[in-house]
C-alpha positions in Angstrom: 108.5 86.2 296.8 110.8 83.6 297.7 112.7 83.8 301.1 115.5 81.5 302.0 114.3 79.6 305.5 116.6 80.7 308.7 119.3 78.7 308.7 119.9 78.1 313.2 123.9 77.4 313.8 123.1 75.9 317.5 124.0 72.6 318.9 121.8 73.1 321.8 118.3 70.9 322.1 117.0 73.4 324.5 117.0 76.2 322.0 114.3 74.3 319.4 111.3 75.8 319.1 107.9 74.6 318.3 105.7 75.9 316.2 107.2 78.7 315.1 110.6 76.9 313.3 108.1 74.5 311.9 105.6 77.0 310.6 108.3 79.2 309.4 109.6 76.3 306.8 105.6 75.4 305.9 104.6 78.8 304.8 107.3 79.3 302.1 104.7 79.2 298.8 107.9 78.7 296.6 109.7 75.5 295.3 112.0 76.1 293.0 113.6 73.5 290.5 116.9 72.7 290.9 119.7 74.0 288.5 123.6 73.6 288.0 126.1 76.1 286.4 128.6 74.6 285.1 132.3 75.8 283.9 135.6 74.6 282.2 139.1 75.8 280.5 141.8 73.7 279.3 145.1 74.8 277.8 146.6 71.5 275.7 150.2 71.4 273.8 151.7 69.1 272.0 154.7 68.4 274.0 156.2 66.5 271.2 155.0 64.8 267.8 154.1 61.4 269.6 153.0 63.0 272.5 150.5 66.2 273.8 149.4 67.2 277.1 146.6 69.6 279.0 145.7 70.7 282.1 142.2 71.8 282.9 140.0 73.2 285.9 136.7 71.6 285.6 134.0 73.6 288.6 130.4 73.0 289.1 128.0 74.4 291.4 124.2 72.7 292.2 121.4 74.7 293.8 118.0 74.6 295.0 118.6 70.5 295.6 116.1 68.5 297.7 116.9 68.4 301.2 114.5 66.7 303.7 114.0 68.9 307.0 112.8 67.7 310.1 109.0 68.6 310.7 107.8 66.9 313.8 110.6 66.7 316.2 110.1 65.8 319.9 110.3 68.7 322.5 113.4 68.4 324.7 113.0 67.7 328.2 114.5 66.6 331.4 113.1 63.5 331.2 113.6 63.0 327.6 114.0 59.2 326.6 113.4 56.5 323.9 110.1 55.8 325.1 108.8 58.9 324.9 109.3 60.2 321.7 105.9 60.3 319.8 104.1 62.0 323.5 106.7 64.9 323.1 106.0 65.0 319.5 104.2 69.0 319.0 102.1 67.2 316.0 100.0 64.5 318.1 99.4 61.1 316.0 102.3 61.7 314.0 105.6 60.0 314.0 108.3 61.8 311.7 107.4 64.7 309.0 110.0 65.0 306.9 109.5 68.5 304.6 111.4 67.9 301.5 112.2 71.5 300.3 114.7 72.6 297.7 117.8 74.4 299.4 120.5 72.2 299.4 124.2 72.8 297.7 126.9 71.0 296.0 130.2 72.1 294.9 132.8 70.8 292.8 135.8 72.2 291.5 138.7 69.7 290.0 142.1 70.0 288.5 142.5 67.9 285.2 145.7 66.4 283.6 146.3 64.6 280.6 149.1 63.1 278.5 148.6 61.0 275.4 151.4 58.9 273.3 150.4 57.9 270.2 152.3 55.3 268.3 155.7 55.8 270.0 158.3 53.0 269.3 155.0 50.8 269.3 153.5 52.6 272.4 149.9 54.1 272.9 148.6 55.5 276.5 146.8 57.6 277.9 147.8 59.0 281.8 145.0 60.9 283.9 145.2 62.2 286.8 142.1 64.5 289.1 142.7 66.6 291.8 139.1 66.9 293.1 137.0 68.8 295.6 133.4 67.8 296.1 131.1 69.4 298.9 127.6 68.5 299.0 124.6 68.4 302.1 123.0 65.3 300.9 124.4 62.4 298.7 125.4 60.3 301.6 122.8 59.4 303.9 124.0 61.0 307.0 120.9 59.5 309.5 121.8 55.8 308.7 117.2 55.8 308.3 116.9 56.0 304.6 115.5 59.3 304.4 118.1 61.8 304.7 117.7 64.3 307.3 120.3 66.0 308.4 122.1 64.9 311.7 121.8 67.9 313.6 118.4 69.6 312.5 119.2 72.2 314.5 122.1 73.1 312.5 120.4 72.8 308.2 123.9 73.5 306.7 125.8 71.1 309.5 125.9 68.4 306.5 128.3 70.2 304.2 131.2 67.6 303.5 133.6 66.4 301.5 132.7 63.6 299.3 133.9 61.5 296.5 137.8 60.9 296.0 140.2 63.7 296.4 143.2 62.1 294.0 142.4 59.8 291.0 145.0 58.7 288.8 144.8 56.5 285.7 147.1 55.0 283.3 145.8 52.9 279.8 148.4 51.8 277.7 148.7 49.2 274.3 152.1 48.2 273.4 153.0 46.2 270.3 155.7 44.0 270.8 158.5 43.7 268.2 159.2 40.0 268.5 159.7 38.3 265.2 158.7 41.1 263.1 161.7 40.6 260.3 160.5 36.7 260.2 159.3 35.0 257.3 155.5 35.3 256.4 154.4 31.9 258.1 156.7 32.6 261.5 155.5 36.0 261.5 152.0 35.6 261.5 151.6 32.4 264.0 154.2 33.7 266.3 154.8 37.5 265.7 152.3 40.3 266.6 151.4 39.9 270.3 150.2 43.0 271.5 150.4 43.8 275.5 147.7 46.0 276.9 146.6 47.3 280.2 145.3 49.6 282.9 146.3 50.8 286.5 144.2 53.3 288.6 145.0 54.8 292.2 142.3 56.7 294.0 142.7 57.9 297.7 140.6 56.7 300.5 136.5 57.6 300.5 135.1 60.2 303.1 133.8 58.4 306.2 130.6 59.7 308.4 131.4 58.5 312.2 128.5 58.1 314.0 127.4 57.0 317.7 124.8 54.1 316.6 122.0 55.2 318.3 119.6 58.2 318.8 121.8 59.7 321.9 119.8 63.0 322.3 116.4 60.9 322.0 114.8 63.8 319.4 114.0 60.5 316.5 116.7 61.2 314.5 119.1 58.5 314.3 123.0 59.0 312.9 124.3 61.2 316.0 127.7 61.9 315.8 129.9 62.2 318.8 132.5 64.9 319.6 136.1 65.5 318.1 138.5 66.0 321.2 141.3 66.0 319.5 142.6 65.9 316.1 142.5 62.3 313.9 145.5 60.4 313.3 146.0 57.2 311.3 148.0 53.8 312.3 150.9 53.5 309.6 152.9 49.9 309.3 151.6 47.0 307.2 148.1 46.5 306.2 147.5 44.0 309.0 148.4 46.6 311.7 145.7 49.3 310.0 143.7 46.3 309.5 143.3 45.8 313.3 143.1 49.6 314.2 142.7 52.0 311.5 142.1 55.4 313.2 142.9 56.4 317.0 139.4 55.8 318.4 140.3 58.3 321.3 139.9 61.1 318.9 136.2 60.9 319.3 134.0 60.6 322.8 129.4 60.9 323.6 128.7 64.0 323.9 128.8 65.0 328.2 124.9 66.1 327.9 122.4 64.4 325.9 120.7 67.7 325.1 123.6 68.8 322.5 124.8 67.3 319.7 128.4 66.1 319.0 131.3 68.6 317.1 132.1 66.4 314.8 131.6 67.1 311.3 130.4 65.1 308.7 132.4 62.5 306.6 135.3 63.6 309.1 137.4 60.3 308.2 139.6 59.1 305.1 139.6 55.7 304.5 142.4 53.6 303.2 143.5 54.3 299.6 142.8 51.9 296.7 145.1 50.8 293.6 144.8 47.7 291.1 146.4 46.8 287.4 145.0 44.9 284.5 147.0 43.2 282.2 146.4 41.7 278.6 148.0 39.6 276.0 146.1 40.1 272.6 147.1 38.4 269.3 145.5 38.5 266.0 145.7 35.3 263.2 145.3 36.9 259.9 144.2 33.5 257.7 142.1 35.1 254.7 141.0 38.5 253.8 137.9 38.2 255.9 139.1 35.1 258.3 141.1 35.8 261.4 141.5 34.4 265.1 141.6 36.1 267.9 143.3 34.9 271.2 143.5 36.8 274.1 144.7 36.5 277.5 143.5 38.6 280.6 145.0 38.9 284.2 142.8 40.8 286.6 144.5 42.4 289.8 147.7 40.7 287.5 149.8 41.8 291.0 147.8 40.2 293.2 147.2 42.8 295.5 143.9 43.3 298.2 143.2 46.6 299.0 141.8 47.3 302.6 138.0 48.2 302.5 137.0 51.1 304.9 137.1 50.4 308.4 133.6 50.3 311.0 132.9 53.9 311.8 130.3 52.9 313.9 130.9 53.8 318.3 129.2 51.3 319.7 130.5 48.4 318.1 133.2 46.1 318.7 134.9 46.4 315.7 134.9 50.4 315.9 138.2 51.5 313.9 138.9 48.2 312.4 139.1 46.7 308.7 137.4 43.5 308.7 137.1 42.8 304.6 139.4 43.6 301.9 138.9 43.2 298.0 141.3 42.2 295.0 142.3 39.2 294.0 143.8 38.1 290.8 141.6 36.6 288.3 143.0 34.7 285.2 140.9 34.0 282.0 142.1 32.8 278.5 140.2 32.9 275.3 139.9 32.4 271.5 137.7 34.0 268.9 137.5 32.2 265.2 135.9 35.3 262.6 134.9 34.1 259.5 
């Protein structure tokens, strides 16, 4: 008979308990594959005879996923430090136990739209755009130790998060240009025909895990997050000015006691939002049945534009709150193709 594990909602080292919490996860006999269900509906119409549209809702939900549970961790007490950890350890001559067991979540629900053109006045695109929601326990190491126990072991469902990209929007488009098209044969074929393609994409900022940088409650278990005193704001101006302070750093402080953990939530923090276009000049040479040129032209990032990576998240560093990198530069490449 399978029984779900208790699931403790408690913040508070003091109230971990050795063996029993440990011997309750070890005696479940069950371990159960994980699954997905997995659901769509999307009404389409043809909004008008170049062009046709739909909207969708796109939901998924993920059970029984591995989740690694903490099986060895250090008693609290008074005089709890880092030095001690493996003597308050209830297993002697073992460092960390992690019990991988299969009760971890995910869900993801979406809203889909699409509109095609299809040969209108020499245009063809495609526009997407996803309104998403993604929750899961466990595809973001929360620990920062490569092994992905939750933060808070106290608290098994404390790791539910957003995750992913909450707006994605997409645009592909081909447009063939009507220069020279009532030109003679020769003129029409060497000069004529260019074709201009391209892609633009905009996606909001990725969900950020703030964390202390250390193991503040000394119980092995790195990744501790501090606590949210008071709701997070964002620096607005120019990307210089979010550059040098993304997010009010007063939003977060340690934890008063190091026997509790810190309120904040996982993956608390939006970073900065990302957007880039492609452009392409195409042209095709038509010399024999079976013998044609190709040139092409290609500007990546054509608008020059650098997009803010995310910022540290990290307390005890320096930099905490600030956006040392960014990515995007234009990239320019020419090129012919002879197909015989």
């Amino acid at each position: 008979m399978f029984k779900q594990p208790p699931t403790p909602f408690t913040t508070n080292v003091a109230n971990y308990t050795y063996p029993g919490r440990l011997n309750n996860i070890i005696g479940y006999d069950s371990f159960r594959t994980p699954y997905s269900i997995q659901w769509n509906a999307t009404f389409e119409k043809e909004i008008a005879r170049f062009m046709t549209a739909s909207i969708g809702n796109v939901g998924n939900r993920g059970f029984n996923n591995l989740q690694i549970l903490p099986g060895n961790l250090p008693l609290p007490s008074p005089s709890a430090t880092l030095n001690n950890i493996e003597a308050r350890r209830p297993l002697a001559n073992y460092s960390n136990v992690g019990i991988i067991y299969p009760r971890a979540r995910t869900w993801y629900d979406s809203l889909q739209m699409t509109a095609d053109i299809r040969s209108a006045h020499g245009v063809t695109a495609r526009f997407t755009y996803v309104y998403a929601g993604f929750y899961d326990y466990w595809n973001e190491d929360p620990t920062g130790n490569s092994n992905i126990q939750t933060a808070n072991p106290l608290n098994w469902n404390g790791e539910r998060a957003p995750d992913g990209n909450r707006h994605t929007f997409r645009a592909f488009y081909l447009y063939d240009l009507p220069l020279l098209t009532g030109a003679n044969g020769l003129v029409r074929s060497v000069a004529g025909g260019w074709q201009i393609a391209g892609s633009t994409y905009i996606t909001s900022g990725d969900y950020l895990n703030v964390t202390l940088g250390s193991d503040y409650n000394f119980d092995s278990v790195a990744g501790d997050r501090p606590d949210l005193v008071k709701p997070i704001t964002y620096t607005s101006g120019s990307r210089d000015i979010k550059s040098a302070q993304y997010f009010d750093k007063t939003s977060f402080s340690s934890p008063a006691s190091r026997t509790v953990f810190g309120t904040l939530p996982r993956n608390a923090v939006v970073g900065p939002a990302t957007w880039n276009s492609n452009l392409s000049l195409l042209k095709k040479i038509q010399i024999r049945e079976r013998m044609y040129m190709l040139l092409r032209g290609e500007a990546y990032d054509f608008l020059n534009h650098n997009n803010l990576n995310n910022p540290n998240t990290t307390m005890s560093s320096s930099d905490f709150g600030k956006i040392l990198s960014r990515s995007g530069n234009r990239v320019i490449q020419v090129g012919a193709r002879f197909v015989f």
